[in-house]
C-alpha positions, 0 to 999 in steps of 0.5 A: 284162222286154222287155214293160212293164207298165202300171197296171190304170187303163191298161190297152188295150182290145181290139176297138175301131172301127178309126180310119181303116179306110176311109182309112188308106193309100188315096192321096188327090189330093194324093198323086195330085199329088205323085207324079204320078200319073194311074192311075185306080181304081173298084170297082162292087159288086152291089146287095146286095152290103153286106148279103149278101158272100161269106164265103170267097173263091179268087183264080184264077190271074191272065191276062196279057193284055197284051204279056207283056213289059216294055215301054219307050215303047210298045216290047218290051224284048226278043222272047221266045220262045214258052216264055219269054213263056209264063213271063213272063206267069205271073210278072207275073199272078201277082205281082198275083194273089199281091198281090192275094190278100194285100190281100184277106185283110186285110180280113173275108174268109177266102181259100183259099191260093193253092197249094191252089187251084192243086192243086185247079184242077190236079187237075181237069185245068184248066192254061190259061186256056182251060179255066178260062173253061168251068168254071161259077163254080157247079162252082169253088164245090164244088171249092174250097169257097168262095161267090165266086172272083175272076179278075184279068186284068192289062192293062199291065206297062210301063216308060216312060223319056224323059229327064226322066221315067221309072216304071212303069205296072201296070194290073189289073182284077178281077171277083168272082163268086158261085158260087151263082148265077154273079152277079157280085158286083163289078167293079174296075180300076186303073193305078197309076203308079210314076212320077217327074219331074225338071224342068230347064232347063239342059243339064248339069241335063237330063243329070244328072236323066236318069241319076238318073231311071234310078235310078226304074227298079229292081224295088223300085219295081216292086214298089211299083206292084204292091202299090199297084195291088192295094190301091187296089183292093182298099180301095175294096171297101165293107165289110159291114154286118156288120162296120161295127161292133166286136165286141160285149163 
C-alpha cells in the first residue's frame, strides 16, 4: 500500500490549533536584512473589525495606477502604445489581483472566483475603473452576493539595474469595504523588493558580479515579489475572534 499505517495509539488528530498560523512564512528583520529589503508593510483594521469580519468577500479588478510599463532606473523600458499600456496595466494589476485573491482564500474567508466577478461586473455593463468607482460597495454587495469587496490599486512595477544591484520593486495597496454600510473595514499597502547585491572591490570582480546580477532579473524572481507583496499583506490581516480557537470535538 503507498499509504502506511500507524498503531491506533499513533493515530493524527485532526483539527488542532495551528502552530505558527500567525507567523509561518511572514518575513521578519532578519530576513528584511538578508535579502535586502527596505519595502515597508502595514494593515489598519476597523475597530470592531475582529469581532464582526466579513464572511464572503470579492476581489475587484485591480488598477494600475502607475506608469504602466517596466520601468528600469526611473526610465520606461519602452513606450507603448495606447492599446498596449492599456494591456500591460490589466496584466500587471491583475497578476496581484489574482495573487492577492489566492492568499486571501487561504485564510477563513470564502472569496467569490475571480471570472465570476468579472462576468457579474461585466454584465452590469461596468468595463473601466471609471464606472466601478460610481457603483456604491452597498449595489456590488447584491450583485455579487458577498458582505465586503476589496479594491487593490497597484502603485509601482519596476525593475531596477546598476551595476552591483539589481531586482524588483512591486508596491500594492488595498482597501476592504463593507457593503452593508460602505464602511471600510480595512486599509493595507505593501512594497515588497526583490532585489540582490553583490559587493566588489576589484575591477574584474565589478565586471563578473554585474553580469551575474542580470541573472536576478528573470520573471521567476518577479513573480516572486508579486506572491510576497500580496502575502505580507494579506498575513498581517488579524484573525477573528471566531477563529482564534480550533473547532470544538
Amino acid at each position: 500500500s503507498l499509504i502506511s499505517s500507524q498503531p491506533a495509539d499513533q493515530d493524527q488528530h485532526l483539527f488542532l490549533g495551528e502552530f505558527g498560523r500567525q507567523t509561518h512564512g511572514r518575513m521578519t528583520w532578519f530576513d528584511h536584512l538578508v535579502e535586502f529589503d527596505p519595502g515597508t508593510f502595514y494593515v489598519r483594521t476597523a475597530a470592531d473589525y475582529r469581532a464582526k469580519p466579513p464572511q464572503k468577500i470579492a476581489v475587484l479588478p485591480f488598477t494600475d495606477t502607475g506608469s504602466g510599463n517596466y520601468v528600469l532606473n526611473g526610465a520606461p523600458v519602452a513606450v507603448r502604445k495606447s492599446d498596449e499600456l492599456a494591456d500591460w496595466r490589466w496584466t500587471d494589476s491583475n497578476r496581484l489581483r489574482k495573487v492577492f485573491e489566492g492568499y486571501l482564500a487561504e485564510r477563513e474567508f470564502a472569496t467569490v472566483n475571480l471570472a465570476d466577478v468579472d462576468a457579474i461586473l461585466a454584465a452590469h455593463g461596468i468595463n473601466d475603473d471609471a464606472k466601478l468607482s460610481h457603483v456604491t460597495p452597498q449595489q456590488l454587495g447584491r450583485w455579487l452576493g458577498v458582505d465586503a469587496v476589496v479594491y487593490g490599486e497597484v502603485k509601482h512595477y519596476e525593475v531596477y539595474y546598476f551595476y552591483l544591484v539589481a531586482g524588483w520593486r512591486v508596491k500594492l495597496k488595498v482597501k476592504m469595504v463593507s457593503t452593508k454600510n460602505g464602511c471600510a473595514l480595512l486599509a493595507a499597502a505593501g512594497t515588497r523588493f526583490k532585489m540582490e547585491v553583490k559587493p566588489a572591490v576589484a575591477l574584474r570582480d565589478i565586471a563578473f558580479n554585474s553580469a551575474i546580477e542580470l541573472t536576478d532579473l528573470r520573471d521567476v524572481d518577479l513573480r516572486r515579489a508579486e506572491e510576497e507583496a500580496a502575502r505580507e499583506i494579506v498575513w498581517r490581516i488579524p484573525y477573528a475572534t471566531h477563529t482564534d480557537a480550533p473547532p470544538s470535538p
